[in-house]
KEKE-3310 file (N, C-alpha, C; in steps of 0.2 Angstrom, whole numbers, plus 5000, padded with zeros to 4 digits):
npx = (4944:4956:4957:4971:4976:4975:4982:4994:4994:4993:5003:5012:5009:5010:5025:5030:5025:5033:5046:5047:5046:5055:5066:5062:5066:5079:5088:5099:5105:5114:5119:5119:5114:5102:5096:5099:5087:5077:5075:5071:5060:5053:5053:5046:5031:5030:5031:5017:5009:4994:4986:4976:4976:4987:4980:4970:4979:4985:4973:4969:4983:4982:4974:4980:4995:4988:4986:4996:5006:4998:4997:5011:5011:5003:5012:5024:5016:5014:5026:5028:5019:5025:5039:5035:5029:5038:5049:5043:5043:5034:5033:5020:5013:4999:4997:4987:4979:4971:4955:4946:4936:4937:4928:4932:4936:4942:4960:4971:4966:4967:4980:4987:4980:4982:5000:5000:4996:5006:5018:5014:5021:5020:5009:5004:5001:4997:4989:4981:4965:4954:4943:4947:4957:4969:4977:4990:4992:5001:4995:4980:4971:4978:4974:4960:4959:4966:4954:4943:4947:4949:4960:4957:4944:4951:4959:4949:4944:4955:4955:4943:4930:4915:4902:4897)
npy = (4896:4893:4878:4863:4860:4868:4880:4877:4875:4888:4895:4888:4893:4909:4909:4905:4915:4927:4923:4921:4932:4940:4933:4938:4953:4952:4949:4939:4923:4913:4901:4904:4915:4911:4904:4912:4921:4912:4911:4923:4924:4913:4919:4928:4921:4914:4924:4928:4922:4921:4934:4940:4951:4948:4937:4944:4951:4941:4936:4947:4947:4946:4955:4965:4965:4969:4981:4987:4991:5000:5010:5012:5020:5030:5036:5041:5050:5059:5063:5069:5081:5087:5091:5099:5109:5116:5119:5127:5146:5154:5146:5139:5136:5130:5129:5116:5110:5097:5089:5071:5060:5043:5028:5018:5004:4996:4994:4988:4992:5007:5008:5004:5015:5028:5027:5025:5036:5046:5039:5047:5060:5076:5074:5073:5058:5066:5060:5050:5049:5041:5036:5048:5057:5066:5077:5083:5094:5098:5105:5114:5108:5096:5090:5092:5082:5071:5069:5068:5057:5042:5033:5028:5022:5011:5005:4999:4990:4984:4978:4972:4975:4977:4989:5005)
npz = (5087:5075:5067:5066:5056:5046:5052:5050:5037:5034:5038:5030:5019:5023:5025:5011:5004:5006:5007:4992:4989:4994:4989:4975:4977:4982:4974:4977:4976:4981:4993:5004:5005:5002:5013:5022:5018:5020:5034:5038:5031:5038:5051:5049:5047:5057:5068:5064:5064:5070:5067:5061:5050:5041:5035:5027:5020:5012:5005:4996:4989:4973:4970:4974:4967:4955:4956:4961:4948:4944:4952:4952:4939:4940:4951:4943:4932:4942:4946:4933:4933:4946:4943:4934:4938:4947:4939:4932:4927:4937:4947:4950:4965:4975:4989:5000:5016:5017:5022:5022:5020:5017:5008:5015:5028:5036:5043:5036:5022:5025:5027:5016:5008:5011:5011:5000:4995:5002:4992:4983:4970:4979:4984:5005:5016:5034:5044:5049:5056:5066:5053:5046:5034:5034:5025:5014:5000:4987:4976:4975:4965:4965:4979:4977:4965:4972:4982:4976:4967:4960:4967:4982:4977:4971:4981:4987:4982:4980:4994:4994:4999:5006:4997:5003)
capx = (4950:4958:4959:4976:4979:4972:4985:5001:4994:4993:5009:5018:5007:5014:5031:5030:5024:5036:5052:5047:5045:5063:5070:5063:5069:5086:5094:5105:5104:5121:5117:5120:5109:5094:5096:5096:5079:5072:5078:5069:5052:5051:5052:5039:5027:5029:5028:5010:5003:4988:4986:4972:4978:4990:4976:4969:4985:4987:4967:4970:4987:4981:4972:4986:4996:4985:4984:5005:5007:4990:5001:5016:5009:5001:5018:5025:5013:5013:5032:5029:5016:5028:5045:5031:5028:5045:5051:5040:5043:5031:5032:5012:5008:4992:4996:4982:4979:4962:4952:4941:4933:4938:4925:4936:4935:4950:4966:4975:4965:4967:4986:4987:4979:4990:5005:5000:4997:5012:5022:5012:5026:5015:5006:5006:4997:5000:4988:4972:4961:4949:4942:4947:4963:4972:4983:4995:4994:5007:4993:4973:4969:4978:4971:4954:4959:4964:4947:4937:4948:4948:4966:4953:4941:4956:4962:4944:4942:4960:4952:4934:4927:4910:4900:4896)
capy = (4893:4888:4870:4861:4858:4876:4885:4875:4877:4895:4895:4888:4900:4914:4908:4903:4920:4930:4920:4921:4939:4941:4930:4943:4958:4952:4945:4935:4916:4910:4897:4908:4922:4908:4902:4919:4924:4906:4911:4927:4922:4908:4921:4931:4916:4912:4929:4932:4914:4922:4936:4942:4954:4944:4934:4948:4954:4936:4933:4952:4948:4943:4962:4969:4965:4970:4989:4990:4995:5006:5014:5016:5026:5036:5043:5044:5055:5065:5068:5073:5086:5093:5095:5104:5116:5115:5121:5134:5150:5158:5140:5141:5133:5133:5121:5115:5103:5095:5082:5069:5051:5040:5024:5012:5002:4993:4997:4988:4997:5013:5010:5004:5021:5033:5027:5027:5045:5048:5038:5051:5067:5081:5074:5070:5060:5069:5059:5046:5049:5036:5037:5054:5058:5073:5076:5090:5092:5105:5112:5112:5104:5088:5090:5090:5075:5065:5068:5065:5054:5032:5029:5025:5016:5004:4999:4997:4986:4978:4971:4968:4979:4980:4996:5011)
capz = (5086:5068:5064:5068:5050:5042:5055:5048:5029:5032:5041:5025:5013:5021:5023:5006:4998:5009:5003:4988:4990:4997:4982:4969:4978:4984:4969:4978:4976:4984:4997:5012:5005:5003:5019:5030:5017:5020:5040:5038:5031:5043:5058:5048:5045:5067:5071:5060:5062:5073:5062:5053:5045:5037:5033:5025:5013:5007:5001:4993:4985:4968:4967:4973:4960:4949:4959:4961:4941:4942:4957:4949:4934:4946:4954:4935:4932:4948:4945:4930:4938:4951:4939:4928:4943:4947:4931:4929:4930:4942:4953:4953:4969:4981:4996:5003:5020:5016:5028:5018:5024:5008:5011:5018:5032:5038:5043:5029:5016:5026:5028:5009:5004:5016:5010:4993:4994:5003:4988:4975:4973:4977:4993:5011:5023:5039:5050:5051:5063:5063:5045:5041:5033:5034:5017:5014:4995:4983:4974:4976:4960:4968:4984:4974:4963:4977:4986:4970:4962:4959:4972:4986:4976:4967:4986:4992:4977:4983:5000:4993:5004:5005:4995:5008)
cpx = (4951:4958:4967:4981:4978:4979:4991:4999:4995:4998:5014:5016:5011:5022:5034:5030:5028:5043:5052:5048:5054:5068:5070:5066:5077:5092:5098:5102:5110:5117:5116:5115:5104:5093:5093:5088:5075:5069:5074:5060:5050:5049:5046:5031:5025:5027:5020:5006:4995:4986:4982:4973:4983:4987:4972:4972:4984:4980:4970:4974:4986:4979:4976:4991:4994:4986:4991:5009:5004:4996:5008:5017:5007:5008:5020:5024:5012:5021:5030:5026:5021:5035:5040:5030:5034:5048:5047:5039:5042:5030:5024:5010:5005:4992:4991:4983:4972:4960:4946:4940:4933:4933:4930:4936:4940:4957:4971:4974:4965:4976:4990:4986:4985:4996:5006:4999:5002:5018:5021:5013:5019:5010:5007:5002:5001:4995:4981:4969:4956:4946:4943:4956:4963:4979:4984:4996:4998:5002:4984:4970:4971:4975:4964:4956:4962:4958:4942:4939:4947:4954:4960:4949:4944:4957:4957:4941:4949:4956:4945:4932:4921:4905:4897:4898)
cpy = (4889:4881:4867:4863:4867:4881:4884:4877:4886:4897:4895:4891:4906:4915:4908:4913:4926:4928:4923:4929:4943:4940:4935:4951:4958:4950:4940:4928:4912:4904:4899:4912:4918:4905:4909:4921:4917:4909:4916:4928:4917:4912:4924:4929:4915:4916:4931:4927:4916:4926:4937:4944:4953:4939:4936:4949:4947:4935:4942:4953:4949:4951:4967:4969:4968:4980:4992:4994:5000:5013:5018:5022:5032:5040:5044:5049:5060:5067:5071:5082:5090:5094:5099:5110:5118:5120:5128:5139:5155:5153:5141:5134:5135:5128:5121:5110:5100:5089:5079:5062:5047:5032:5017:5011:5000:4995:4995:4993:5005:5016:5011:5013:5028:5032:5027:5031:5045:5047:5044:5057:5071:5082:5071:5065:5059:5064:5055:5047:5047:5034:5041:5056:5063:5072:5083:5091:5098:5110:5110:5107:5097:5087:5089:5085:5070:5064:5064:5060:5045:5030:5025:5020:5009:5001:4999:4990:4979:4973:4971:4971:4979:4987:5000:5017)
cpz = (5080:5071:5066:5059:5044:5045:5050:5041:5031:5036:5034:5020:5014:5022:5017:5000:5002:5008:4997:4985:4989:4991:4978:4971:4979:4977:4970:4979:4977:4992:5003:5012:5004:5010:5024:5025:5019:5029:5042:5035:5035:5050:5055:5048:5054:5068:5072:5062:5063:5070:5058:5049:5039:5032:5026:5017:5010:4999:4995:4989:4977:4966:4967:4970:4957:4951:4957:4955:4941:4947:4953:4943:4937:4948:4947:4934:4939:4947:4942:4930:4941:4946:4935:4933:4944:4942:4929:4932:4937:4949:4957:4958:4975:4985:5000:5009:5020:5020:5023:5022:5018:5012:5010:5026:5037:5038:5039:5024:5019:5025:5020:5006:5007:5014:5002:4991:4997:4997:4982:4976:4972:4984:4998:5014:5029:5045:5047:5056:5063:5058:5042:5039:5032:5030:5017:5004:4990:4980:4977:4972:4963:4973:4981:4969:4967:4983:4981:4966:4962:4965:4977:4985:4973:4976:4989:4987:4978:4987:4998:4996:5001:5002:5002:5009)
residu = (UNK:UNK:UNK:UNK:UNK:UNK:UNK:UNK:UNK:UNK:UNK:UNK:UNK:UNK:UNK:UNK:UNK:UNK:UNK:UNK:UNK:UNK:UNK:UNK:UNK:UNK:UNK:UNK:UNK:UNK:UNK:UNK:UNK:UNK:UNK:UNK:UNK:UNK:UNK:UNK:UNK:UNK:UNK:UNK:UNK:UNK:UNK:UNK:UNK:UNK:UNK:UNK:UNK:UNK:UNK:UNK:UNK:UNK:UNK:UNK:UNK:UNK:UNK:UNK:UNK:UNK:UNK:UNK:UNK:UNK:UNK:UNK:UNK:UNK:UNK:UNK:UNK:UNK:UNK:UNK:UNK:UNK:UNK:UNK:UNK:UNK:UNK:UNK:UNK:UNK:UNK:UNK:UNK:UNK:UNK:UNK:UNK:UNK:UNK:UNK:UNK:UNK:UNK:UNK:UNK:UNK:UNK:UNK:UNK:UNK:UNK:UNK:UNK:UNK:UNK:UNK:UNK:UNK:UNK:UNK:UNK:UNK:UNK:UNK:UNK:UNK:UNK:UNK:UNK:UNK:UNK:UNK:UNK:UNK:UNK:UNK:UNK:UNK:UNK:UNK:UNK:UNK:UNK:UNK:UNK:UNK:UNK:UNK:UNK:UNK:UNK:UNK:UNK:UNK:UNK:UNK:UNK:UNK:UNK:UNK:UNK:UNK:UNK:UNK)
# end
């Protein structure tokens, strides 16, 4: 059982970085619209208090950051990939659905990776099962560089995960 005083700080850390959250994406800074995001992190911070995995995302915030640009380059260049298939004449594609075990542990880190293939034009994830993910990819070559490639090792380097 946490501490009395460790629960409330980690109460108002994630209220705190969850607000703040809200602030940068909502733009609106009128007294009404900080009130309902204050009103809106408060229920998120109550709801989570117990929460590991919340626990989790916060110690990891700092890395993630650091991933969230690496990612966005990533889709960039996966547009630019599929308009180039797109675009080209003969529409050279070899859809594949390939199963691979990327070494992560955690459901954060599995959920981080699955949606960050999803976010990248070109592939799917259709399904986790256990540790194996089932990917839908536009051509084979991407299906072979998201099996071989670093996305896995950057969010296993997110949550500090163990080597194995």
């Amino acid at each position: 059982m946490p501490r009395r005083g460790g629960g409330r700080n980690r109460i108002v850390l994630v209220f705190a970085v969850c607000f703040l959250f809200w602030l940068l994406l909502s733009g609106h800074y009128s007294p009404l619209y900080l009130a309902l995001g204050a009103l809106a992190a408060a229920f998120v911070a109550v709801v989570n208090r117990d929460d590991e995995s919340v626990s989790d995302l916060l110690r990891a915030f700092p890395r993630l950051a650091l991933y969230v640009p690496w990612l966005l380059k990533e889709i960039v260049v996966a547009n630019l990939q599929v308009a180039r298939i797109i675009l080209h004449p003969r529409l050279p594609i070899d859809p594949v659905v390939l199963r691979f075990r990327p070494p992560l542990s955690g459901d954060l880190a599995q959920t981080l990776l699955g949606n960050s293939i999803t976010l990248t034009p070109g592939t799917i994830t259709l399904d986790i099962e256990g540790d194996e993910f089932v990917v839908h990819a536009l051509t084979a070559r991407a299906g072979r560089d998201l099996v071989e490639g670093s996305m896995a090792a950057r969010v296993k380097a997110v949550f500090s995960e163990p080597a194995g």
